[in-house]
N, C-alpha and C positions, 0 to 999 in steps of 0.2 A: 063455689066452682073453683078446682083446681089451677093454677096457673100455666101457660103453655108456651114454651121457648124453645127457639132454633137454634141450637148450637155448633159452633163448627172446631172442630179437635183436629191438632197437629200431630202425629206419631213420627216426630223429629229422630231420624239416623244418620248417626256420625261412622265416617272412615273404617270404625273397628265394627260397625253395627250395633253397634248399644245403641239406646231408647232414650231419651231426655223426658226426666220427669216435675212438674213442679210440687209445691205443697201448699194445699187452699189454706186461705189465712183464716185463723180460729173463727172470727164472725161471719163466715159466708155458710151458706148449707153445705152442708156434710164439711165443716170445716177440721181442720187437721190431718184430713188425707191426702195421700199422694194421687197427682192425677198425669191425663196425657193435658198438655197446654193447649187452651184455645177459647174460644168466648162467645157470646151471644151475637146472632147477626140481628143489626139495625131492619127498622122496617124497609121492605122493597130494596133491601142490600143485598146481592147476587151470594153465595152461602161461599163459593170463590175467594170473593172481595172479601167478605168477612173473615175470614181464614188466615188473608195476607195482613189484613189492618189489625189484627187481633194478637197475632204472632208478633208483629214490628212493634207493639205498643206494649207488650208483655217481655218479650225475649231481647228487642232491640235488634233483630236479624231482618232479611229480607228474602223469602221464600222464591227460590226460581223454579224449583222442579218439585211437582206434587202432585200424585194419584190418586183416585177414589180407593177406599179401605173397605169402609164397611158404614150402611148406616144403622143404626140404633135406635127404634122408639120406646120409651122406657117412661113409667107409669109410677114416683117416688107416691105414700099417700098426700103431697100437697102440690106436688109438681108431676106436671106432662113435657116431656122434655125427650126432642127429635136431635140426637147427634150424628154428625154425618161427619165422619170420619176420617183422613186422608193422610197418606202417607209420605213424608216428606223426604225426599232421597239428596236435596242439596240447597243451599241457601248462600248469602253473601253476609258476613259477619263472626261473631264470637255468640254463641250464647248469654245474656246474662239478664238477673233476676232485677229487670228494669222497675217491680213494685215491691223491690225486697224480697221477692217469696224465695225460699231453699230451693237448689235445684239439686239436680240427681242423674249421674246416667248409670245406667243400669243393661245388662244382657235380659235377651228375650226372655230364658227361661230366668231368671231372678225377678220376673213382675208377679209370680205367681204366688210372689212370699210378702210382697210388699201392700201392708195397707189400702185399697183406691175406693173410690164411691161405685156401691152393686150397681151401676150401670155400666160400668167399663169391664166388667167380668169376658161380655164377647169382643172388645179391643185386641183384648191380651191375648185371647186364642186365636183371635184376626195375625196379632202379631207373629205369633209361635207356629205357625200353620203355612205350608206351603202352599203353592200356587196347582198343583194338578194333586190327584189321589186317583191311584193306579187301583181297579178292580180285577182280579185275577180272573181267566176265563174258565169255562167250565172244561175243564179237562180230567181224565179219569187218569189221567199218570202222573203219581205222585212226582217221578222225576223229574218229568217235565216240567209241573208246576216248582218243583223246587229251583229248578236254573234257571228259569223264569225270572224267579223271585228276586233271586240271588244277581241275576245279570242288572235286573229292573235297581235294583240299590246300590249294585255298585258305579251306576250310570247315573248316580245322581237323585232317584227317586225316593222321597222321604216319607212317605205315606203311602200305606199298602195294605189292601182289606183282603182275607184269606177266603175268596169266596168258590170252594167246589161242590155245589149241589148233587155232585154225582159219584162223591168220593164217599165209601162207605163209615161211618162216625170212628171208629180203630183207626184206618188211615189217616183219616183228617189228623186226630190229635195227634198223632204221630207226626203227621207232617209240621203241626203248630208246632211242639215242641225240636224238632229238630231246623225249623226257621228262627226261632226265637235263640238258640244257641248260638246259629253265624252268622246272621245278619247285625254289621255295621251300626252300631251306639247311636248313627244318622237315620235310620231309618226305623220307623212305627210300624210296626203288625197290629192291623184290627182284625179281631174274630168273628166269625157266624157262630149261631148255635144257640145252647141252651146255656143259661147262666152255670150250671152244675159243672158244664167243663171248660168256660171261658176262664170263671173268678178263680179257679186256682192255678191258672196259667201267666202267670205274673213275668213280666210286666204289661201283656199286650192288653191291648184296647175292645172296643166289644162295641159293632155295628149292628143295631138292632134290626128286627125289620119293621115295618108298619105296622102290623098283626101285635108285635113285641113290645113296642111303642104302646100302642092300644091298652096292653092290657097292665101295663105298669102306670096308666094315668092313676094319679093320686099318691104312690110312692114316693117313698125318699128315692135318691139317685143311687142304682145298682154300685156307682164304680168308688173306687175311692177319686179324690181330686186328681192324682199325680199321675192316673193313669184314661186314655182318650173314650170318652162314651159318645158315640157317633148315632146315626138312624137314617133311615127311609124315611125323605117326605114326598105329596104329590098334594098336595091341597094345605090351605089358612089353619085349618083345624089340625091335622098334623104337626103344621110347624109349631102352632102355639101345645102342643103338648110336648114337644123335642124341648121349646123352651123353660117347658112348667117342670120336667126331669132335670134340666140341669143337663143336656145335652151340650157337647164341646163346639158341636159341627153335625151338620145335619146334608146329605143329599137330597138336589130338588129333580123330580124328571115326571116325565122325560120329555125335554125343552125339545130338540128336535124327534123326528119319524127315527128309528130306528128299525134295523132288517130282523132283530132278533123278537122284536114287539111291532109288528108292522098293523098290526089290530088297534093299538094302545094312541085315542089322539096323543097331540105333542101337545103342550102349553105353548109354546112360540118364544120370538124373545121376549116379548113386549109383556106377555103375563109372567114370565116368569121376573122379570126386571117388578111390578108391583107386589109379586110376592115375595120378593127379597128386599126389596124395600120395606115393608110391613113383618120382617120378621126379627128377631130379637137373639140371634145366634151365625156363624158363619155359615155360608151354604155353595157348596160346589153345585154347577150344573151336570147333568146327567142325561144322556143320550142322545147319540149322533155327534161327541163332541170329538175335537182334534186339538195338540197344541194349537193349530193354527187360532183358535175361538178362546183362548185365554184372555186377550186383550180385552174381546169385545165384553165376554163374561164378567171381569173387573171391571169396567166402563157401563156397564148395569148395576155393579154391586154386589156381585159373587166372589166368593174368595179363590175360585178360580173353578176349574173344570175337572170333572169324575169319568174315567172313560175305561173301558176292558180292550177294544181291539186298538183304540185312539193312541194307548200306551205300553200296552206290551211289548218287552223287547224284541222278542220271538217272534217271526211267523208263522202264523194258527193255519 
C-alpha cells in the first residue's frame, strides 16, 4: 500500500515579488529538485502550525502573514501526498538554508524553466495566475467588445477569455488578432473556438468548453507549455480530465444562481470548496460572482473568481 502524507508548502515572496526556492537533498524522494519549502505535518498538528514550525526549522524565519494558495492531491507510483499550499506575503527574519539546502529566488515566470517535483506543476500556475479572469459578454459589436477589452487591461486586468458566441467566426478572428496586437505584455487573451483558428493565433491561450474537453480525453495537450490551456468544468469527472490534459486552470460553475442560467442548479459554496479541494489544477469560481467573493473564493481554495457582468469595465 502506497504511503500517505500531509504536506504543508510555503510560496515565500520577497519586496521585489520573487519566489524563494529550496533544493531537496540527493537522498530524499524526487531528490535534486527545486521545490517551494515546507514539510510534513505531525500527527493531529493543525496544517497552519505545520506550515510555521516547518518554515522556522528549515529557513530560520517566522511566518506572520500567510494565505491559502492552492491545495494539491497528488498520486507519485509509491506516494499519496495532500499539499496544501499557502502563500506567504511577510515574515520576521532573513532567509537562510538552516539544513544547508541551496536556495534560490526566483520571478514568477522563471519557475516555469526551473527543475521541481510533477506535483508542484499547479503551484507555479497558482503562482503565475491572477486573482479574477474577466469573461467577455456576448455582444455582437466588435467595437464595443474591443474597448471593453482594452479599457478591462488597461485597468489592471491580466486574464481575459474572448468569448462572443454571437460574433460571426470572420469577425471573431479579426477581432482576436486585432486584440493580440494592443493589448499590454500584462495581460493573456484566451480563445473560444475550434483548435484550426486558435493554434495559429500565437501567443493567446485556448478555453475549451466541456464538449472540447470531452472529446480530447486521452490526448497529448493541444497547447504548447508557454502558452495558457484553460476549460470548462462543472463536476469530479471533468476536473479530473482538465487535469489528465495538462490543463493550466480550469473554471468551476456555476457556484452561485445566475440570471443568464436561472434553470442551471448552483453547486453552493460548500460543494464547490470539496471540489477544489479534490482537484489537481487551479480553478476560478464561476457564476454570480463579484470582486466582492474573491476573498471568500481563496479561503475555499479557488485561485480566485471568473465573472462577465462581475468585471466588465463597461456598462452592458
Amino acid at each position: 500500500m502506497s504511503k500517505r502524507i500531509h504536506v504543508a508548502v510555503a510560496v515565500i515572496e520577497n519586496a521585489h515579488g520573487e519566489i524563494l526556492l529550496t533544493q531537496r537533498a540527493s537522498d530524499k524522494h524526487q531528490g535534486g529538485l527545486w521545490e517551494f519549502p515546507g514539510g510534513k505535518c505531525e500527527t493531529d498538528e493543525a496544517i497552519t502550525a505545520a506550515l510555521i514550525r516547518e518554515i522556522r526549522e528549515e529557513l530560520a524565519i517566522e511566518i506572520t502573514a500567510a494565505t491559502p494558495l492552492i491545495s494539491i492531491p497528488y498520486t507519485y507510483p509509491d506516494l499519496h501526498v495532500l499539499l496544501d499550499v499557502f502563500r506567504v506575503t511577510a515574515f520576521n527574519g532573513q532567509p537562510l538554508g538552516a539544513e544547508g539546502q541551496p536556495m534560490q529566488w526566483v520571478t514568477p515566470s522563471q519557475l516555469s524553466s526551473i527543475p521541481l517535483p510533477a506535483a508542484n506543476r499547479p503551484i507555479v500556475r497558482a503562482v503565475q495566475l491572477p486573482d479574477r479572469y474577466l469573461i467577455t459578454p456576448n455582444l455582437s459589436d466588435s467595437e464595443q467588445l474591443y474597448q471593453g477589452v482594452m479599457a478591462a487591461a488597461t485597468q489592471g486586468m491580466h486574464l481575459i477569455q474572448l468569448r462572443a458566441p454571437t460574433l460571426q467566426r470572420k469577425s471573431y478572428l479579426q477581432l482576436a488578432e486585432r486584440l493580440l496586437a494592443d493589448l499590454p505584455d500584462s495581460a493573456t487573451l484566451l480563445l473560444k473556438g475550434e483548435a484550426a483558428d486558435v493554434l495559429p493565433l500565437v501567443p493567446a491561450g485556448w478555453h475549451l468548453t466541456a464538449a472540447q474537453l470531452s472529446a480530447l480525453a486521452g490526448q497529448p495537450r493541444p497547447l504548447p507549455a508557454e502558452r495558457w490551456l484553460a476549460t470548462s468544468c462543472h463536476n469530479p469527472a471533468e476536473l479530473e480530465l482538465a487535469s489528465a490534459l495538462n490543463c493550466d486552470f480550469a473554471t468551476l460553475s456555476p457556484v452561485l444562481a445566475t440570471a443568464t442560467h436561472p434553470n442551471t442548479p448552483a453547486l453552493g459554496w460548500e460543494q464547490a470548496q470539496q471540489l477544489t479541494l479534490n482537484a489537481q489544477l487551479p480553478l476560478y469560481f464561476l457564476g454570480g460572482m463579484t470582486p466582492e467573493d474573491i476573498g471568500q473564493a481563496s479561503q475555499l481554495g479557488a485561485q480566485g473568481i471568473a465573472a462577465i457582468r462581475g468585471l466588465w469595465p463597461i456598462t452592458i
